[in-house]
Structures are given as structure tokens and as C-alpha cells.
N, C-alpha and C positions, 0 to 999 in steps of 0.2 A: 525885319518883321517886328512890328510891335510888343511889346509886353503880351498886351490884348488877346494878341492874335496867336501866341506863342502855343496855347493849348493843339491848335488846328496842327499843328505839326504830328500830336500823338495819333492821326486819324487821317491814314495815307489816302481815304477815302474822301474826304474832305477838300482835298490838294487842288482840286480843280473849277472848283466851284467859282461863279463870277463877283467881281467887287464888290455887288451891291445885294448878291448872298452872304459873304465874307464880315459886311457890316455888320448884317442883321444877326448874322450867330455871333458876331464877338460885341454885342450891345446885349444881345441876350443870356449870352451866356454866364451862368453863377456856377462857381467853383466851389467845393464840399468837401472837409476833411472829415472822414466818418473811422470809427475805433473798430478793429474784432472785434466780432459782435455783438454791431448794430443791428437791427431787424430793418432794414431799408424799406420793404411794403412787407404787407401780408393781405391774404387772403379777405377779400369782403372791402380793402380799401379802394378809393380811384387813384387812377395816374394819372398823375397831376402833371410830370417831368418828363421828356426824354434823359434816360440817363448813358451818360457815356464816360465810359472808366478810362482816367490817366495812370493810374497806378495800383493795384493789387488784386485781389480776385472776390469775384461776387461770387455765392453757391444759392442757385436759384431749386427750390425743393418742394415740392406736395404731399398733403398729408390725406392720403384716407379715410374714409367713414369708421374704417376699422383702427385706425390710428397708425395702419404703416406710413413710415414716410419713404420718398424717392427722392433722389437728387434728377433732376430733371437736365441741368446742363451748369456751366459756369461760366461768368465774363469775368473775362482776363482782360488785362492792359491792349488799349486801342479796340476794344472792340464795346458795341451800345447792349442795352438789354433787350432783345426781343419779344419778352411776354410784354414791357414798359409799352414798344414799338405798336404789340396789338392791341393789346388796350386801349391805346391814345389813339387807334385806327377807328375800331370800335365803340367807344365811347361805354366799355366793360370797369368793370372791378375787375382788382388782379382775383385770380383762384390758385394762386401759391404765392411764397413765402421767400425773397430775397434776403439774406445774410453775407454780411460783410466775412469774408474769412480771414482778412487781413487787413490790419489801417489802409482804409484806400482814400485816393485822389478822386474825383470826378467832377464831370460839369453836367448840369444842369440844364436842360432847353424848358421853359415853360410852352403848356398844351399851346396856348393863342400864339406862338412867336411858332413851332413845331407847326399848326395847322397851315402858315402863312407859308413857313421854308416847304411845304410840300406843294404848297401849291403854284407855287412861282419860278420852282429850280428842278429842271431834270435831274439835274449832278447828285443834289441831296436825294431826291426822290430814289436815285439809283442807289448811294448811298446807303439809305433805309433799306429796302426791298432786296439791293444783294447779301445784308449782314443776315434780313427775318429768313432770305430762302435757303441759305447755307444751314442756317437755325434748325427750319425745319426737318433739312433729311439729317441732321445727327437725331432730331427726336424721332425719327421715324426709325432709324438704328437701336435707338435703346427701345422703343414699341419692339421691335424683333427680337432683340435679345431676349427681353423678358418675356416673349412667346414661347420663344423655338429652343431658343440655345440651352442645354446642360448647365445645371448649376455649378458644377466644378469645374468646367473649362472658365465662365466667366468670373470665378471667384480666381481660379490662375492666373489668367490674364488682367485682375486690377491689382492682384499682388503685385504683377511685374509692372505693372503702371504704375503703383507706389514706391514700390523697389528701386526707381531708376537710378537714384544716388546715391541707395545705403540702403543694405539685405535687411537692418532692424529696422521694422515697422511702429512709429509710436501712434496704436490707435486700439477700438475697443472693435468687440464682435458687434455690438450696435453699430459702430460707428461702420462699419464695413457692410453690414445688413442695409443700411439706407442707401450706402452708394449705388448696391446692388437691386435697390426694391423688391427686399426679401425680408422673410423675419430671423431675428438674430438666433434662433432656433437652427433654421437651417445653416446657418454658416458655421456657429459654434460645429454640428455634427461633424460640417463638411473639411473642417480645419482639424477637429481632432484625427480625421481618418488623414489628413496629409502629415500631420505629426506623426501618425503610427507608421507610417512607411518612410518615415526618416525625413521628409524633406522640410519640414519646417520645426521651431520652436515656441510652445506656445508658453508667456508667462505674463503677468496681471498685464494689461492696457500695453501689451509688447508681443510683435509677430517678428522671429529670427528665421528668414531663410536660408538654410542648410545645403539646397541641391536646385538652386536656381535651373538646371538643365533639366532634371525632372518634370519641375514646374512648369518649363518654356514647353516643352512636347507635350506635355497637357493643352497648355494653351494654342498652342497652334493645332489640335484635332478640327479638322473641319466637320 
């Protein structure tokens, strides 16, 4: 495998694709080393790029009229941006806000060379269309949560999503309000009542969990 073409490896999706697909993304393709963050788009801009991450994590987020914001989803290594994906379907401005959360790797598709690969290649087209519908029903999951579900069970449950490598947490009551698209109001309340029952420790921009099994049976209430 070429240099060139070394990228197409991080994107098992890609694997199939025919030679004269294979060209046209490794001639088009531009490679971008971006710092934590960078603001990659925001809101009100066009997509210009398909973007598709070789390495670190993007935190793709919306901000309210009221100023909450929400974390809407994340792209991680080998996977492309889907608001990027409808946009460029569209021919939309983004209406949220991509953040690098980590020096990432990525490449680059410009719109004109992306309009051409959609139109020529099943493979790609599949490519595209299996990453945006996966996309969609995790956003259709956090739509529900944020209907239906208890605010404690889903603050338990992104504890123990945080939690997975180390019981202290280094993050702020904001910062766990956005993941949750909540106001930090509600979380501070909802955190000091799991501190008062023992199971966790609250101290500046640091969450210690105490009784992860507590926690875990909260979070699995259906």
C-alpha cells in the first residue's frame, strides 16, 4: 500500500472501494493536524470538507437560545462527521459547533471531489449513508433520554461511563450539565443528594466514587 493510501486503512469502510475510487480519495485527500481545542466549524458556517478522523476525538455540541449547551455525539478514530455528511448533502450551514477534545489526525474530502465520490461509487455512498444512519438513532436515544428518562438514573449512568478507568472524576458540574443537556443547577442538586447518601465525593472540579454498586443499581432502573 502506498504512503497515499495508508490513511484508507483507518476506515474499514473504505476497504472495498474500486481503483478508480481508491485514486480519487487518495489525490483528494488533505491531512490536518488540529490542537485541543480547536473550534473545527461552528454554527452559521458552510461545510466545505468531509471530515474523517484518524486519530483522537471530536465533541460535536449545540447551544440553545437560552444558552444551554448539549453534547450531541462524538467522533472517535475511524469514524467521519455526520452533521459535516448533511450538510454537504444539503447544501446547509452547520447549526452546531465541533471541538477537537484532543490533538487529532484527520483527512480532509473537499465538497466537489465528495459530490463526484457519491456519485460514481456505491461502496462510498454506502460508506457515507451506513456511518449518517448509525448517527442517527444514537441521536434519536439522546432525543429520549432527554424526554423520558429521570435525571438521576442518567447522571448515574454517565458517572459510570466516566468512571470506567478511575472512580475520580476530573470535571466541573457544568461540564457534566452539557453532557447531559441540563442546567448545572440541576446536577450540582442531584450530586450533592448522591454525596449525602454516601456514595460519592464532591470536591472543587473532582467527583470520587465511594459505592460504584449503589450507583450501578441506580443506573440500571428501567
Amino acid at each position: 500500500m502506498s504512503t497515499e493510501a495508508q490513511w484508507r486503512s483507518s476506515f474499514p469502510g473504505l476497504s472495498g472501494v474500486s481503483e478508480e475510487v481508491s485514486r480519487v480519495l487518495d489525490r483528494s485527500a488533505k491531512p490536518v493536524h488540529l490542537a485541543e481545542g480547536t473550534v473545527i466549524f461552528g454554527p452559521g458556517s458552510p461545510a466545505q470538507n468531509l471530515l474523517l478522523l484518524r486519530f483522537g476525538s471530536v465533541r460535536v455540541q449545540q447551544l440553545s437560545e437560552t444558552g444551554r449547551e448539549i453534547v450531541l455525539y462524538r467522533v472517535q478514530a475511524g469514524e467521519s462527521c455526520v452533521l459535516t455528511t448533511a450538510c454537504l448533502l444539503a447544501f446547509e450551514n452547520y447549526s452546531a459547533e465541533g471541538i477537537a477534545e484532543t490533538d487529532i489526525e484527520a483527512i480532509l474530502i473537499a465538497r466537489d471531489n465528495f459530490d463526484t465520490l457519491i456519485s460514481i461509487s456505491k461502496d462510498f455512498r454506502a460508506f457515507v449513508f451506513d456511518a449518517y444512519s448509525r448517527r442517527m438513532t444514537d441521536l434519536f436515544l439522546v432525543i429520549e433520554e432527554i424526554a423520558f428518562k429521570r435525571m438521576d438514573i442518567r447522571i448515574a449512568q454517565k458517572l459510570l461511563e466516566l468512571a470506567e478507568t478511575s472512580a475520580r472524576l476530573h470535571l466541573t458540574h457544568q461540564q457534566l450539565a452539557v453532557e447531559l443537556g441540563t442546567a448545572r443547577e440541576v446536577v450540582s442538586r442531584q450530586l450533592k443528594e448522591f454525596e449525602r447518601r454516601g456514595w460519592l465525593v464532591l470536591s472543587r472540579r473532582t467527583v470520587e466514587l465511594r459505592d460504584r454498586q449503589a450507583v450501578t443499581q441506580l443506573a440500571e432502573t428501567s
